[in-house]
KEMAR-928737 format. One record per residue: y, z, x of N, C-alpha, C, O in turn. Coordinates in steps of 0.02 Angstrom, whole numbers, plus 50000, padded with zeros to 5 digits. Atoms other than C-alpha are relative to their C-alpha. Layout:
% residues N
YZXYZXYZXYZX/...
***
This chain:
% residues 198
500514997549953400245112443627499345001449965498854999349996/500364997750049399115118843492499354991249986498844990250019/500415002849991398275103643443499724995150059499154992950054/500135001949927398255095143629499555003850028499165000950066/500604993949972397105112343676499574998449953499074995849980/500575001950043396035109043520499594992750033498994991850040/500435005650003395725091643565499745001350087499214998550103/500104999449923395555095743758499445005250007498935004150040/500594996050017394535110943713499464996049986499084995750034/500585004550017393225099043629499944994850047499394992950067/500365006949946393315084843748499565004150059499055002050085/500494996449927392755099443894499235000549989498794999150030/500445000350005391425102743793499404993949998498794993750008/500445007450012390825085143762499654999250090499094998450115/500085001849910390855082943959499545005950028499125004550071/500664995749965389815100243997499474996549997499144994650045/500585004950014388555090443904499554995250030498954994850043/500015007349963388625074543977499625002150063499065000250080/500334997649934388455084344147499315005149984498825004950021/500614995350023387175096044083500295005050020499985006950070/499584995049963388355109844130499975006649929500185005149873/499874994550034388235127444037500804997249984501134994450027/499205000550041390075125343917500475007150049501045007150072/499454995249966390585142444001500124998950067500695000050087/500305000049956389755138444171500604993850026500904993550080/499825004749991390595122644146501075001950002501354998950048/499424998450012392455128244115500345004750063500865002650088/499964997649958392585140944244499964996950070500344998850115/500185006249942391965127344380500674996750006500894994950061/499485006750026393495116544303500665005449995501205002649993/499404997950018394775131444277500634999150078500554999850138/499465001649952396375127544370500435008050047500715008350102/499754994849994396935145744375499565006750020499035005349993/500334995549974396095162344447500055002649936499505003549908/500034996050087396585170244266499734998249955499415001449914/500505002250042395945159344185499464998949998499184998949943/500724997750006394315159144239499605005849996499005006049985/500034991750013394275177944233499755000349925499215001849899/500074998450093394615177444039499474996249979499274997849923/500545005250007393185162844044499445005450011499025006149967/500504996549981392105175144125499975005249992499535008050024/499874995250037392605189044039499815002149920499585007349897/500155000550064392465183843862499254997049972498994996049917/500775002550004390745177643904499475006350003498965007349969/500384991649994390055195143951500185003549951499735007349936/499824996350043391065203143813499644995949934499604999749886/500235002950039390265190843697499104998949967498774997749917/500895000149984388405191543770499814992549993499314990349964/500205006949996388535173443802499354998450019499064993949989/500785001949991386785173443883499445002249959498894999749961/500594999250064385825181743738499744993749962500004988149959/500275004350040384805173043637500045001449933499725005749904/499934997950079385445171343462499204999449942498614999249957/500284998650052384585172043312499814992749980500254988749995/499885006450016383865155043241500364996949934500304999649879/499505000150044385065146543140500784999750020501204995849996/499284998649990386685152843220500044995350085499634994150129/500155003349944387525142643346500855004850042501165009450014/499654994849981388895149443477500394994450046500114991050089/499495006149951390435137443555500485005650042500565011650034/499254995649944391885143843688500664994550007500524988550004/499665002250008393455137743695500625004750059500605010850051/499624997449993394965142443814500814998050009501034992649992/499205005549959396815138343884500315005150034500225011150040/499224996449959398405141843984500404997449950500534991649933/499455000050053399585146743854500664997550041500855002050078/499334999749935401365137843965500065002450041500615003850065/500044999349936400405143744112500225006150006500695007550044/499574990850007400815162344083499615004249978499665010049997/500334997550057399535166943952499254997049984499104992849941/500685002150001397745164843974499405002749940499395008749925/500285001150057396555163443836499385000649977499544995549945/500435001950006394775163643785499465002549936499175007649916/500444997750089393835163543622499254998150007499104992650029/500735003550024391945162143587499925003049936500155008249914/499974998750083391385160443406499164999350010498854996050052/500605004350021389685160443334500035000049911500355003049868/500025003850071389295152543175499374999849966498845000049997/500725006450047387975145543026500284999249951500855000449933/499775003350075388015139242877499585002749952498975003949954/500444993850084387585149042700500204994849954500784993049945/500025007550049387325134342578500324994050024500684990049993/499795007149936387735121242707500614997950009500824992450028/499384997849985389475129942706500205002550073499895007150099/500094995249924390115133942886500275007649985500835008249961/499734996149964390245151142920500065003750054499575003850091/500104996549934390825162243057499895005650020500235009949993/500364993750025390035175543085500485005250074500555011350084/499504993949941391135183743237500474995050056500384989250075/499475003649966392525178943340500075007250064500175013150048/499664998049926392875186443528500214998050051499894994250087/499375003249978394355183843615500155003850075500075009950075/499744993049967394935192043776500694994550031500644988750053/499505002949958396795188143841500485003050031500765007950008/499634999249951397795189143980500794998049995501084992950012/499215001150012399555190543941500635003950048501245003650039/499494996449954400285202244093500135006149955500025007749897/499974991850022400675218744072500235000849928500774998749908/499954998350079400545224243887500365006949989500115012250005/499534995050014402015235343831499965003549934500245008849920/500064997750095401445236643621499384997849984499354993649940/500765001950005399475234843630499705000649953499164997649954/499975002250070399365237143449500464995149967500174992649919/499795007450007400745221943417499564994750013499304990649976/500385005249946399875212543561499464998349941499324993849901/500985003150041398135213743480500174997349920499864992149910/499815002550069398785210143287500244993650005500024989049970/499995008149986399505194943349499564995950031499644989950017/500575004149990397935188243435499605000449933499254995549921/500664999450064396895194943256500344994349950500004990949912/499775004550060398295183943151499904992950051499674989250007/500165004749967398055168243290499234996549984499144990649972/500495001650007396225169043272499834999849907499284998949880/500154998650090396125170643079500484992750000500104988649974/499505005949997397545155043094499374995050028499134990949989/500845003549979395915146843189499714998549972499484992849968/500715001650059394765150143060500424992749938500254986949926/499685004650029396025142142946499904994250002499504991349966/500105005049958396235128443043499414996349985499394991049954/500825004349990394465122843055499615001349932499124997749921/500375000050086393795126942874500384997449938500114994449891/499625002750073395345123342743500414998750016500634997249961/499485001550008396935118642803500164992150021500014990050076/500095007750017397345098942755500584998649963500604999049901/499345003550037399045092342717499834994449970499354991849998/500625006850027398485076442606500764997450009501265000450026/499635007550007399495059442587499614994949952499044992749945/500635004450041399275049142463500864993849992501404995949972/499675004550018400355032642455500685000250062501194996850057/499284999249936401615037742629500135005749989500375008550038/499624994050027402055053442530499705005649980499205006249944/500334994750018401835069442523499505001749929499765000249875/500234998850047400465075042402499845009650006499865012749953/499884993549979400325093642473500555002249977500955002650023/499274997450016401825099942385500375007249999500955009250004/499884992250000401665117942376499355005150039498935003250078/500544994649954400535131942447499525001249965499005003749986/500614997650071399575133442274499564994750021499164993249977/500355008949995398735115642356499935000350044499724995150069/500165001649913398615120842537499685007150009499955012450024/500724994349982397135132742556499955003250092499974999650141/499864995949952397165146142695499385004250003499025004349953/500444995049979395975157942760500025004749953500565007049934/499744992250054395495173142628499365003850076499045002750127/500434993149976394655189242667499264996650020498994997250075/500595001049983393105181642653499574996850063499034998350090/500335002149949392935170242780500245003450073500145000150125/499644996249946393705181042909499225003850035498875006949995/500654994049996392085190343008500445005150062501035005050077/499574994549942392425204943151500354996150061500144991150090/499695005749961393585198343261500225006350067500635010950066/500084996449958393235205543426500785000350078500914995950119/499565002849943394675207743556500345004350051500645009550038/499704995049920395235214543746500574995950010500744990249995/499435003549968396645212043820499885003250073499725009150078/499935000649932396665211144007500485004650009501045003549985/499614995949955397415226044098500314995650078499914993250119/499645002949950398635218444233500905002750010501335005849979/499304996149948400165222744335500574991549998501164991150016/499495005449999400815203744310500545001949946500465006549905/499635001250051402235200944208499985000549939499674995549920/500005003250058402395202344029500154993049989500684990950011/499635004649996402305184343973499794999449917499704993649897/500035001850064402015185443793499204998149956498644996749979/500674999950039400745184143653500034990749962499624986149964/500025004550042401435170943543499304994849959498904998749932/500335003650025400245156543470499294999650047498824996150028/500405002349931399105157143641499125001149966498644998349994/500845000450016397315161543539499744994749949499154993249943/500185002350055397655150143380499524993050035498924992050023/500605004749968396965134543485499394999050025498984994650015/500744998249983395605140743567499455004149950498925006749967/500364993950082394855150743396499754990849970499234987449966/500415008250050394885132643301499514996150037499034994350003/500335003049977394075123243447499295004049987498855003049945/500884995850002392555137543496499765000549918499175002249919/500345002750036392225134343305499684996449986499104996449966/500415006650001392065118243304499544997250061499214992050061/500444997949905391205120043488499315000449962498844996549960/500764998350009389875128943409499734995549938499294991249941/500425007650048389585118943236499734995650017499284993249982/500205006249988389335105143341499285001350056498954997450091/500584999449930388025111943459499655004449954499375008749989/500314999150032387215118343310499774994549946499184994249930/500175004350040387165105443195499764992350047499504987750015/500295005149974386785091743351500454994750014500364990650059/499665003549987388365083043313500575000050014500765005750001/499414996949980390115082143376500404999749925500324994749889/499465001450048391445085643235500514998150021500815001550064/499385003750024392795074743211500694998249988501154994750010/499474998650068393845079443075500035003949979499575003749937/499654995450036394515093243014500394999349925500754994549913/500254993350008394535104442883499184998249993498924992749985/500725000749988392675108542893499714999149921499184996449904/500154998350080392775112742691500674995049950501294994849950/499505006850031393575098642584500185004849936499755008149907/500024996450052394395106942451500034994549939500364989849960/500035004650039394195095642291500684996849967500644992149928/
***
């Protein structure tokens, strides 16, 4: 599911474009679910999607239906400090039905979105010849402290169901990165990791 929302995440945005459609403006128009356009229109006000950033920094959105249970929505903004990406804040708000351990809950959206950052800056299984060349963890680069920035996050008060936290922010965190890189730098990214490690 995970990378199917990444790549679906980015194709929405390609298509706001196309239409000339605000990315949030545009998602909410297109959401299939009443929850999910909530958390669309939720994480946009909690984010100050209509401000005007700073020049330099750019700002993507990204959301999903976690197995239709677990609604989702990340916006990131970004720049680059020696024509390195970084991110300078992450906010998330999700809808997971009635929250029973709201300090669990939220620690598992902060390790999802930090799994995001991952994602989209260093993590790169290599191949070299059919065969593994990644062999150990000392060779597969992960998120540190550093690139981590405040990682902003609500959870939706609701009377639905508990339906779980699980993996439901890590997809939408990597896309609204690469969301915004690309609507800062002009072009769409690609390829993943954003940072090649040598």
């Amino acid at each position: 599911a995970a990378p199917n929302t990444f790549a679906v995440e980015c194709a929405m945005d390609e298509l706001a474009e196309g239409a000339g459609i605000d990315p949030l403006a545009f998602r909410v128009r297109h959401a299939s679910d009443p929850r999910l356009a909530a958390v669309i229109e939720r994480v946009g006000e909690r984010a100050g999607w209509d401000r005007e950033l700073e020049p330099g920094v750019g700002r993507g959105i990204a959301a999903a239906a976690y197995k239709h249970v677990t609604f989702v929505a990340v916006v990131a903004e970004v720049d680059f400090d020696a024509e390195v990406p970084r991110i300078r804040r992450l906010c998330c708000v999700q809808d997971c039905g009635l929250v029973v351990c709201p300090d669990q809950v939220r620690a598992q959206i902060e390790g999802n979105l930090v799994w995001g950052i991952s994602m989209a800056l260093h993590e790169e299984f290599r191949l070299e010849n059919g065969s593994a060349a990644t062999t150990n963890f000392d060779s597969y680069r992960i998120a540190r402290n550093q690139d981590v920035p405040h990682l902003d996050v609500e959870l939706v008060e609701s009377s639905e169901d508990p339906s779980g936290s699980g993996e439901a922010a890590f997809a939408p965190a990597s896309a609204a990165i690469v969301n915004a890189l690309s609507r800062l730098g002009g072009k769409r990214i690609r390829s993943l990791p954003l940072v090649r490690s040598s």
